[in-house]
VMD Tcl script that builds the backbone (N, CA, C; Angstrom):
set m [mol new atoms 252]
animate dup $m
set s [atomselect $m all]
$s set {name element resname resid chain x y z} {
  {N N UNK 1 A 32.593 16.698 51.625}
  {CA C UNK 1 A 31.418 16.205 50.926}
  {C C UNK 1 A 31.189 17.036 49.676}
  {N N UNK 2 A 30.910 16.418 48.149}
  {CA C UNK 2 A 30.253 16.894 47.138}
  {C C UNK 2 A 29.120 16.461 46.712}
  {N N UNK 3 A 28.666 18.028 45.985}
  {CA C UNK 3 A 27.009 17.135 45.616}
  {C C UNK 3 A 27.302 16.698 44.153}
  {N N UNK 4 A 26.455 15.761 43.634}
  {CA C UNK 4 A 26.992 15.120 42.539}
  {C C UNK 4 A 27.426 16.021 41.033}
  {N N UNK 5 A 27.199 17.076 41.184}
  {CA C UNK 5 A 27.368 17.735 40.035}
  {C C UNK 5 A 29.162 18.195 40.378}
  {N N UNK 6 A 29.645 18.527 41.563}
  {CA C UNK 6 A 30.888 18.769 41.906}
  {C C UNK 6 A 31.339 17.674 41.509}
  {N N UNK 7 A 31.171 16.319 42.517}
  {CA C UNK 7 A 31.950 15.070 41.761}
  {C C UNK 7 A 32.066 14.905 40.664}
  {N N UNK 8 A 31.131 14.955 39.305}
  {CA C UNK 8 A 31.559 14.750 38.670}
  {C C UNK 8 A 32.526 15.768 37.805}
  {N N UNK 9 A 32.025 16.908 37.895}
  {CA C UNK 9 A 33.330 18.107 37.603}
  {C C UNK 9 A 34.710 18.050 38.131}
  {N N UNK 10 A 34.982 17.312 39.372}
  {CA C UNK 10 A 36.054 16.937 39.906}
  {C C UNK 10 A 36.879 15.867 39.407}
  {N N UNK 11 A 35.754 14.824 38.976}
  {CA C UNK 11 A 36.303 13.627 38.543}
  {C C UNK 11 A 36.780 13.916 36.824}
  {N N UNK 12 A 36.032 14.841 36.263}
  {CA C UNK 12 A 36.216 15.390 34.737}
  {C C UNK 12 A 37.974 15.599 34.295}
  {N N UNK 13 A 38.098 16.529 35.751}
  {CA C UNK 13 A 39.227 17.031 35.344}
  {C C UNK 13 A 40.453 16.632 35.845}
  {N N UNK 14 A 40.429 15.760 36.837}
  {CA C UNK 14 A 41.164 14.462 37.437}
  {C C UNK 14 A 41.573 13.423 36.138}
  {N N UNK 15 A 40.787 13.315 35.497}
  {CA C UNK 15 A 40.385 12.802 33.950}
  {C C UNK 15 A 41.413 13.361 33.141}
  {N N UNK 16 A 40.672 14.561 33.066}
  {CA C UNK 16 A 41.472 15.245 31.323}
  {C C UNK 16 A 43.044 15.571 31.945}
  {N N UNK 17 A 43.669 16.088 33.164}
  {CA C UNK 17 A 44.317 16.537 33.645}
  {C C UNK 17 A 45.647 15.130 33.731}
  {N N UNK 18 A 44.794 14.000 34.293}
  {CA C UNK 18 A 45.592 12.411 33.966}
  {C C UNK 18 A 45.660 12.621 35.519}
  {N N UNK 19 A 45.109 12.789 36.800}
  {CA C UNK 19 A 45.836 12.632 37.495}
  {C C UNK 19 A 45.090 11.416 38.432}
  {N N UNK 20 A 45.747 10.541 38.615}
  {CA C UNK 20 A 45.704 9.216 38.813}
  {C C UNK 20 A 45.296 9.227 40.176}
  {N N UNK 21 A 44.605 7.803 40.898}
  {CA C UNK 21 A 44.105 7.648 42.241}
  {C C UNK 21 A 45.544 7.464 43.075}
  {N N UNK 22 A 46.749 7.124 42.422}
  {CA C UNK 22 A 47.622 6.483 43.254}
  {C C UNK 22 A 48.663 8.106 43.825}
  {N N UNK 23 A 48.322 9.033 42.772}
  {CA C UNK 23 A 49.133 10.072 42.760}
  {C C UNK 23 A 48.211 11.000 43.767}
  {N N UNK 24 A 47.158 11.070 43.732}
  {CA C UNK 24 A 46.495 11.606 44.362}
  {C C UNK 24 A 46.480 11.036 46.067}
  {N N UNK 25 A 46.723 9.945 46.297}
  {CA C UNK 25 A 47.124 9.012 47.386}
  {C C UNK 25 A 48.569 9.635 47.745}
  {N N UNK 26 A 49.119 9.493 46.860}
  {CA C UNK 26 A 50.763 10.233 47.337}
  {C C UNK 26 A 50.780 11.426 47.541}
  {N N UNK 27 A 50.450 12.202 47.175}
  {CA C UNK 27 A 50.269 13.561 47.983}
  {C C UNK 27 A 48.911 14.078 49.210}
  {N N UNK 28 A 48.053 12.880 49.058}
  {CA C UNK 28 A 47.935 12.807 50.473}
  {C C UNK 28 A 48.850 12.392 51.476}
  {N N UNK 29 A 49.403 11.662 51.642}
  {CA C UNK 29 A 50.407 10.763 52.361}
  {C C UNK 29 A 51.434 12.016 52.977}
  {N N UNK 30 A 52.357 12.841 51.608}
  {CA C UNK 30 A 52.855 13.609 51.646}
  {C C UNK 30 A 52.632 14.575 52.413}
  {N N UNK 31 A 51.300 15.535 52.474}
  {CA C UNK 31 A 50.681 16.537 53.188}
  {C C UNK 31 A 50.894 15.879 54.648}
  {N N UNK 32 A 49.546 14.667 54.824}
  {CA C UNK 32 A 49.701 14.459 56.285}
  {C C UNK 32 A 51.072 13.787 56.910}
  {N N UNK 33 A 51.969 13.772 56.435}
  {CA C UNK 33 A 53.542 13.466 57.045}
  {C C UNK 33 A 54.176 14.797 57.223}
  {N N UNK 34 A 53.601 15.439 56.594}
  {CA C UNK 34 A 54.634 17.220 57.254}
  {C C UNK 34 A 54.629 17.178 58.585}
  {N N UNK 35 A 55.440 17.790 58.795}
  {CA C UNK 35 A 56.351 18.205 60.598}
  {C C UNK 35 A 55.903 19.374 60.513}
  {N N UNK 36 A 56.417 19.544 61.635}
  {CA C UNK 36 A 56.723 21.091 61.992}
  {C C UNK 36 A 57.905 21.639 61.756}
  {N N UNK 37 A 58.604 20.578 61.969}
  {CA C UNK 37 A 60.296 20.764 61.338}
  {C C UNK 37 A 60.105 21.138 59.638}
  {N N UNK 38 A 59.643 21.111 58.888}
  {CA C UNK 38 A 59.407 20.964 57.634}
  {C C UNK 38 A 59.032 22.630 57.002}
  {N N UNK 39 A 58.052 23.039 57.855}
  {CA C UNK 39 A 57.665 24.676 57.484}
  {C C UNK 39 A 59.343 25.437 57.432}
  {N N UNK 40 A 60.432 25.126 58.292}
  {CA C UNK 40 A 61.542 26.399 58.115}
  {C C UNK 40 A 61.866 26.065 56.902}
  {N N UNK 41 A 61.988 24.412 56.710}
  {CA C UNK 41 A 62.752 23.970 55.417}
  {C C UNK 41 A 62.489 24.764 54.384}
  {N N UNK 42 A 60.903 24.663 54.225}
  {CA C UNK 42 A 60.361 25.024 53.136}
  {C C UNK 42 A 60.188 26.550 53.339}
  {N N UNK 43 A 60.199 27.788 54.039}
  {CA C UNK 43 A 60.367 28.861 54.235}
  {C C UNK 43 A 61.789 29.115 53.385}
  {N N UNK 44 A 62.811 28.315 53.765}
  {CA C UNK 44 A 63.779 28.762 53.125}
  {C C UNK 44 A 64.585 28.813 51.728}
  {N N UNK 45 A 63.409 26.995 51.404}
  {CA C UNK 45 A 63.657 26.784 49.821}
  {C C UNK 45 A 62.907 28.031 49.275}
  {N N UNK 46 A 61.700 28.491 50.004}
  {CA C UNK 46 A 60.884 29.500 49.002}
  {C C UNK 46 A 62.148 30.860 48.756}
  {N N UNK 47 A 62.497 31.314 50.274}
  {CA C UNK 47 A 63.677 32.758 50.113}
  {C C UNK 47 A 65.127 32.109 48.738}
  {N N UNK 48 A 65.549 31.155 49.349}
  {CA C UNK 48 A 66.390 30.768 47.735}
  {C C UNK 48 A 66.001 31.436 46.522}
  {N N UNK 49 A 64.481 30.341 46.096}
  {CA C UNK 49 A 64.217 30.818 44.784}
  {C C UNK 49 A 64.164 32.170 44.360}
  {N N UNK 50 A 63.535 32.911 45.260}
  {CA C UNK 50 A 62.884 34.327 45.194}
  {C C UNK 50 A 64.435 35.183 45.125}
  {N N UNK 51 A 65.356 34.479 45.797}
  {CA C UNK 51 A 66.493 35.322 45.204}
  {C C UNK 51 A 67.176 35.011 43.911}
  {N N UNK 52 A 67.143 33.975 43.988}
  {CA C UNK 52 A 67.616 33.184 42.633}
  {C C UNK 52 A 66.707 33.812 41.369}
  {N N UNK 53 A 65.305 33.931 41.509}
  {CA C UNK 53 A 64.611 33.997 40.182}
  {C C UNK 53 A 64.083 35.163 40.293}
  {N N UNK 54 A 63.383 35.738 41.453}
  {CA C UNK 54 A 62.548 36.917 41.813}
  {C C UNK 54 A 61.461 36.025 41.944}
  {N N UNK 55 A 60.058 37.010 41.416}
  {CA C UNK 55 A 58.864 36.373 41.029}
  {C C UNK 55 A 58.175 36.932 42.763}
  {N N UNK 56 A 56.737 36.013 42.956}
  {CA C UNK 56 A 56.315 36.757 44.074}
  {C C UNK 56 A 55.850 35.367 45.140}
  {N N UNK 57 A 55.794 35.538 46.239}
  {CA C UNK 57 A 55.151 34.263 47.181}
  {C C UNK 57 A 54.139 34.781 47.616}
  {N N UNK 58 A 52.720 34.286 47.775}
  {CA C UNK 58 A 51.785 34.493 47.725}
  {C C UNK 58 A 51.214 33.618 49.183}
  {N N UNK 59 A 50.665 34.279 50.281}
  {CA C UNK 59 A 49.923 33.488 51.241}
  {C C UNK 59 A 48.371 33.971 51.414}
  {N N UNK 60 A 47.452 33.329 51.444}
  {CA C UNK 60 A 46.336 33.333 51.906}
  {C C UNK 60 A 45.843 33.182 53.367}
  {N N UNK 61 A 45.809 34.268 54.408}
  {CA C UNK 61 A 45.629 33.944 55.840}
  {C C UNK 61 A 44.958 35.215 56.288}
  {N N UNK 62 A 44.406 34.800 57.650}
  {CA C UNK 62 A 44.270 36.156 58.405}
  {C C UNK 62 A 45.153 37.567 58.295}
  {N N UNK 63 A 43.626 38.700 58.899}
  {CA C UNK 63 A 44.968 39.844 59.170}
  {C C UNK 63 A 45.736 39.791 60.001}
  {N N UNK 64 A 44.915 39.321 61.035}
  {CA C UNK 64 A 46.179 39.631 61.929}
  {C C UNK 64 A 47.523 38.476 61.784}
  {N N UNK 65 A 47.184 37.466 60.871}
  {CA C UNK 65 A 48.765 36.441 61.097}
  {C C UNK 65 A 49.324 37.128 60.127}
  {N N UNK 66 A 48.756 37.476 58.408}
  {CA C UNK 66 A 49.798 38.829 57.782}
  {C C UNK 66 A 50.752 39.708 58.906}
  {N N UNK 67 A 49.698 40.623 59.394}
  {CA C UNK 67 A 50.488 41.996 60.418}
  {C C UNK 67 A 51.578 41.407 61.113}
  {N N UNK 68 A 51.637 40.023 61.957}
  {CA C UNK 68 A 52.408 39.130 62.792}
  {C C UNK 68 A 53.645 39.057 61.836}
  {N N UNK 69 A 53.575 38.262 60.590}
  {CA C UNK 69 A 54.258 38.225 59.561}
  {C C UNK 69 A 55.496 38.942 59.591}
  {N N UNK 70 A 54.699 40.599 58.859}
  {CA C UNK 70 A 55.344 41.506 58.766}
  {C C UNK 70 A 56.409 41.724 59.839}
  {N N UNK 71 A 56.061 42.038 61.173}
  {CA C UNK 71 A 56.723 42.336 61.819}
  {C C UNK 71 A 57.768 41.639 62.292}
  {N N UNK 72 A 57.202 40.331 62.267}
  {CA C UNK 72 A 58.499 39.274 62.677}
  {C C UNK 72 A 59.677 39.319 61.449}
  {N N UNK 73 A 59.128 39.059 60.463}
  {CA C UNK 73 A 60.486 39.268 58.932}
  {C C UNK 73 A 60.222 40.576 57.867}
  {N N UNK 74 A 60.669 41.760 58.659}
  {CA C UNK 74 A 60.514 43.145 57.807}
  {C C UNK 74 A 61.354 43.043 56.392}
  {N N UNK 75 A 62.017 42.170 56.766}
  {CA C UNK 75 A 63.532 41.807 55.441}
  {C C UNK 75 A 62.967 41.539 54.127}
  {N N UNK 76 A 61.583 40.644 54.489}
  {CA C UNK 76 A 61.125 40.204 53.182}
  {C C UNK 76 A 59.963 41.013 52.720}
  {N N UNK 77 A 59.806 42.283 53.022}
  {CA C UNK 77 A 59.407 43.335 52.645}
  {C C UNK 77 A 57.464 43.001 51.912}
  {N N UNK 78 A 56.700 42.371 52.976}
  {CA C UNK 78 A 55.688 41.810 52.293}
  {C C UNK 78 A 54.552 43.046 52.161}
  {N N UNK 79 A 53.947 42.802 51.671}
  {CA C UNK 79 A 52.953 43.272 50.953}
  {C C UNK 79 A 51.582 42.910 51.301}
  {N N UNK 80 A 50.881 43.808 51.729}
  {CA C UNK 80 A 49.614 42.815 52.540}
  {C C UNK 80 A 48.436 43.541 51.552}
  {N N UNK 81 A 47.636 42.480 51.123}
  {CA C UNK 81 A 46.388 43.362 49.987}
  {C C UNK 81 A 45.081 42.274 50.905}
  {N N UNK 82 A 44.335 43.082 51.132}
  {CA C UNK 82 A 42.870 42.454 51.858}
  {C C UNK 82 A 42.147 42.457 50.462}
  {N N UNK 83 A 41.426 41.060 50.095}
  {CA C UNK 83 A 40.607 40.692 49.132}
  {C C UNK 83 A 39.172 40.659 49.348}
  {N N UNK 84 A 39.127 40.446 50.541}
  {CA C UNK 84 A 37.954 40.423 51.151}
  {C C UNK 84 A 37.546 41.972 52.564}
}
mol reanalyze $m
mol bondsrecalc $m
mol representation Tube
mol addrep $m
């Protein structure tokens, strides 16, 4: 739910940005069709790039699923910063 001052800030930049009702439909579609099969896929396209290019992968989650993280893949040497 938005209150009308969000909608229309939402709708502004949906606007200036071009991004269309049908595209916005397709990546809904997209999201709710992920598997579970789908997270290794994409775990592994991310390790590719990161070797291929460097650069950094960034997750937003609990501490304790970070700490879990860590310990399960020490290889990928993460970095845990609390923002909050």
């Amino acid at each position: 739910y938005q209150l009308p001052d969000s909608k229309g800030y939402s709708s502004l930049m949906r606007y200036l940005l071009k991004v269309s009702d049908e595209k916005r439909q397709l990546r809904r579609d997209e999201i709710l069709s992920t598997s579970k099969e789908d997270f290794p896929k994409f775990g592994e396209a991310i390790k590719q790039a990161h070797e291929k290019v460097g650069g950094y992968v960034v997750a937003v989650c609990s501490a304790d699923a970070a700490k879990k993280a860590k310990e399960e893949r020490p290889e990928l040497n993460f970095n845990i910063k609390s923002i909050m």
